[in-house]
C-alpha positions in Angstrom: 88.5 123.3 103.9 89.7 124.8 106.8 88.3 125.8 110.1 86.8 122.6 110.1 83.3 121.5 112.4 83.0 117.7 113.9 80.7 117.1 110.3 83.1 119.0 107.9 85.7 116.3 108.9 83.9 113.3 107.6 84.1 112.4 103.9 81.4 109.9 102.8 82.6 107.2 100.0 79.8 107.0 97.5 81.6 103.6 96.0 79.1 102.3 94.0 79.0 102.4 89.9 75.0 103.5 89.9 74.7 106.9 89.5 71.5 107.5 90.7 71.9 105.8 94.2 75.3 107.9 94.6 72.9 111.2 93.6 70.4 110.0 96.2 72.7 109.2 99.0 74.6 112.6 98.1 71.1 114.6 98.4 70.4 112.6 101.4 73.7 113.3 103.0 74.7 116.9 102.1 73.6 118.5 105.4 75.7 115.7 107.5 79.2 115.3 106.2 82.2 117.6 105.0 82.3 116.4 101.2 81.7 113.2 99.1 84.4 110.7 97.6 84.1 109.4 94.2 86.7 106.5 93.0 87.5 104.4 90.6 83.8 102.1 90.5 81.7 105.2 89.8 84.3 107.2 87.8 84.6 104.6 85.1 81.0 103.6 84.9 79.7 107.3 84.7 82.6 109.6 83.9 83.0 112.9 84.2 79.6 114.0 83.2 78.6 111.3 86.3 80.6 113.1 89.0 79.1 116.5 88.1 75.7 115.0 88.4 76.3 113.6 91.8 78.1 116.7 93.1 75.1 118.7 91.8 72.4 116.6 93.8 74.0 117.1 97.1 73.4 121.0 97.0 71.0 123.3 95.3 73.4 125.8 95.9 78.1 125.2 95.7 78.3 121.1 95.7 80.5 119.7 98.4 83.9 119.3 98.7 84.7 116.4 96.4 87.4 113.8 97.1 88.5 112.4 93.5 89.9 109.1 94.8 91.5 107.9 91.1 94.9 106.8 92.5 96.7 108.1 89.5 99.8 105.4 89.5 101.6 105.7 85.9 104.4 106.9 83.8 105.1 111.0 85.0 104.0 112.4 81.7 100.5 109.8 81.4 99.7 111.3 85.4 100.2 114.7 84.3 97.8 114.3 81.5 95.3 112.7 83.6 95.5 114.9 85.8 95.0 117.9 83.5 92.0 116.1 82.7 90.0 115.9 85.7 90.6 119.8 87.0 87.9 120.6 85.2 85.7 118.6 87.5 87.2 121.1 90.6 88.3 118.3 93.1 88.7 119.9 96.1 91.1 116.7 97.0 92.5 114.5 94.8 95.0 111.7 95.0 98.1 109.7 93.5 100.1 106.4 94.2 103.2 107.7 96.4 104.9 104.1 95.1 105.2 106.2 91.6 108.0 108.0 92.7 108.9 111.3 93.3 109.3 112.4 89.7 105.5 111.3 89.6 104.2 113.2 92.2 106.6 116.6 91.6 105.0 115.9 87.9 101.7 115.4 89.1 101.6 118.6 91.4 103.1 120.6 88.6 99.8 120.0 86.1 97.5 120.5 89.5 98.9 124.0 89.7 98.9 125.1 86.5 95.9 123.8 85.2 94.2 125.2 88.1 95.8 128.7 87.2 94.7 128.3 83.6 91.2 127.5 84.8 91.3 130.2 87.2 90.2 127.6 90.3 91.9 126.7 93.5 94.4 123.8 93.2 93.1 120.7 94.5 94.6 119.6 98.0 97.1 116.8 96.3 97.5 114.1 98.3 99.3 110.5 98.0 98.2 107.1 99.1 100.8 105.0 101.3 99.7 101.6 102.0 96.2 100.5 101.0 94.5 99.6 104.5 93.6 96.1 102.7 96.8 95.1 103.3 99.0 94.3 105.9 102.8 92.9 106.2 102.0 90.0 105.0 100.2 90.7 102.0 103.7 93.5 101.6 106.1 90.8 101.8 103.9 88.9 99.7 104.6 91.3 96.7 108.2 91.4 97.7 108.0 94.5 99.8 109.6 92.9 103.2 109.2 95.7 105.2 106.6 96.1 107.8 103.8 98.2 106.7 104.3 101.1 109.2 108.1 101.4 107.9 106.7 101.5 104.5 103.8 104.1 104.9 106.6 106.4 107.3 109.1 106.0 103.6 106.4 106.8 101.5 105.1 109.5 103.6 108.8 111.4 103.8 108.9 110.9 99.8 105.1 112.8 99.5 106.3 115.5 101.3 109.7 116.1 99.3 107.7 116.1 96.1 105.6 119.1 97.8 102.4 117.4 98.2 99.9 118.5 100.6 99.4 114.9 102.2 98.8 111.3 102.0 96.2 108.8 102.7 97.0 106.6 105.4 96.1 104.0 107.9 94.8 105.3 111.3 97.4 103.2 113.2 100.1 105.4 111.0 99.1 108.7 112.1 100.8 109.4 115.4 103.9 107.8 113.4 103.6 110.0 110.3 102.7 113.3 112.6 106.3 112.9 114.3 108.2 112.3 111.2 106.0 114.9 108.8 104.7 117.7 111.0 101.6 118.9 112.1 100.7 120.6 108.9 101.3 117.4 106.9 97.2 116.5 105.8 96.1 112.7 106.4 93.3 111.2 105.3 92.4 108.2 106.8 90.0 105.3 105.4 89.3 102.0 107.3 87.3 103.8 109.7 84.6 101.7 111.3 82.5 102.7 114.6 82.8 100.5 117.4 80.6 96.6 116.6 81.0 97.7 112.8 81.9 94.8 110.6 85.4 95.4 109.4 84.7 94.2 105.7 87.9 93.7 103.6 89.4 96.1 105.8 92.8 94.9 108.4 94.6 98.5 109.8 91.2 100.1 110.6 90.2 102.5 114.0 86.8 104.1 115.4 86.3 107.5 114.0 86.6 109.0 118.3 90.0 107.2 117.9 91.2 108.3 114.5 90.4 112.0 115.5 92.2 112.1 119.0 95.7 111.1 117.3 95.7 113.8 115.2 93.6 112.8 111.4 92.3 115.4 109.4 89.3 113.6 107.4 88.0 111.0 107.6 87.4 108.7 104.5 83.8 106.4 105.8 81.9 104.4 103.6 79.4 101.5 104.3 78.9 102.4 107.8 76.8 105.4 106.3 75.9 104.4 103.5 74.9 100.7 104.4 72.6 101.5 107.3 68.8 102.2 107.1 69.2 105.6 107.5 72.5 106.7 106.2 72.2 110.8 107.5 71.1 109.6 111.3 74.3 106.9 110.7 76.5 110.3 109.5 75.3 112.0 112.2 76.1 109.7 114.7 79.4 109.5 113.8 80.0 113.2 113.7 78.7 113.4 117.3 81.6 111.0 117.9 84.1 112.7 116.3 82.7 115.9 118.4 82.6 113.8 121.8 
């Protein structure tokens, strides 16, 4: 995933739990967008088998890049197993909870890398998730995290890199933050992104893709902007001509 175009950039979230209107909107979309996400609603109503399916319908030829978007969050032995689990699947990106700990995540990318070796495919890009962009400092200090969510994300983000991960998922209000204390080789992927008049749903830190882009993400995680509208490919599209602009 490198030498990336405007389109290449965008990663459409198929979160829906029927498989065959995430095979139809993946078919409909694989010309527009950089790869597909799959989370936790389809993964545990289709499975594995599901996510091969979708993959498959997007491409008669290699499937897109596919964003695995489980949020492994557990004990460092029980991620390692689940993540030996899903290489088979060959997630181009796939994620953990950064609040597990850096034991977790040094775990976690330890099982990536050698189960990718054993398979004889690339390690997925392994990337962490900060603060959900559902919630903001109030809903923090509501869980007994006191801290304003930009200091947590910046902590959790400095903790993903020293366990060697490739990235996090973040807020687009975080980047310029994270970019000064990470690098510029640190990966973000941003969700919450909603074009200008789009409804913000149960989204609170959210930017316009144009915006996200100029300060400095690397994909962009969209969901019901594309696939809500009446036709989600002009809608994907449209948003890559943003992203372009």
């Amino acid at each position: 995933m490198t030498n990336l175009k405007p389109r290449d950039r965008i990663l459409v979230a198929l979160d829906t739990p029927d498989g065959a209107r995430a095979g139809d909107l993946s078919r409909a979309l694989g010309g527009y967008v950089g790869g597909i996400k799959l989370g936790l609603e389809f993964f545990n109503a289709n499975g594995p088998q599901g996510v091969r399916d979708v993959a498959q319908a997007a491409s008669e030829g290699a499937p897109p890049p596919l964003f695995l978007d489980l949020k492994f969050h557990d004990i460092p032995n029980t991620v390692a197993g689940a993540v030996r689990s899903v290489m088979p699947l060959a997630p181009a990106i796939l994620n953990v909870h950064a609040a597990g700990g850096l034991v977790m995540m040094t775990t976690a990318l330890e099982a990536a890398t050698e189960e990718a070796a054993h398979l004889g495919i690339a390690r997925p890009m392994l990337i962490a998730v900060t603060v959900l962009t559902s919630l903001d400092d109030d809903d923090l200090a509501a869980v007994g995290q006191a801290t304003p969510a930009r200091d947590q994300v910046l902590r959790l983000a400095a903790l993903t890199q020293k366990a060697g991960l490739d990235g996090v998922v973040c807020s687009a209000k975080e980047i310029a933050a994270i970019r000064a204390e990470c690098g510029p080789d640190f990966k973000l992927i941003v969700p919450g992104i909603r074009p200008a008049g789009a409804a913000l749903g149960d989204q609170k830190r959210v930017m316009t893709p144009k915006q996200a882009i100029a300060e400095g993400a690397d994909y962009l995680v969209i969901g019901r902007p594309i696939t809500g509208a009446d036709d989600p490919a002009a809608a994907a599209a449209a948003i890559a001509a943003e992203v372009e602009a």
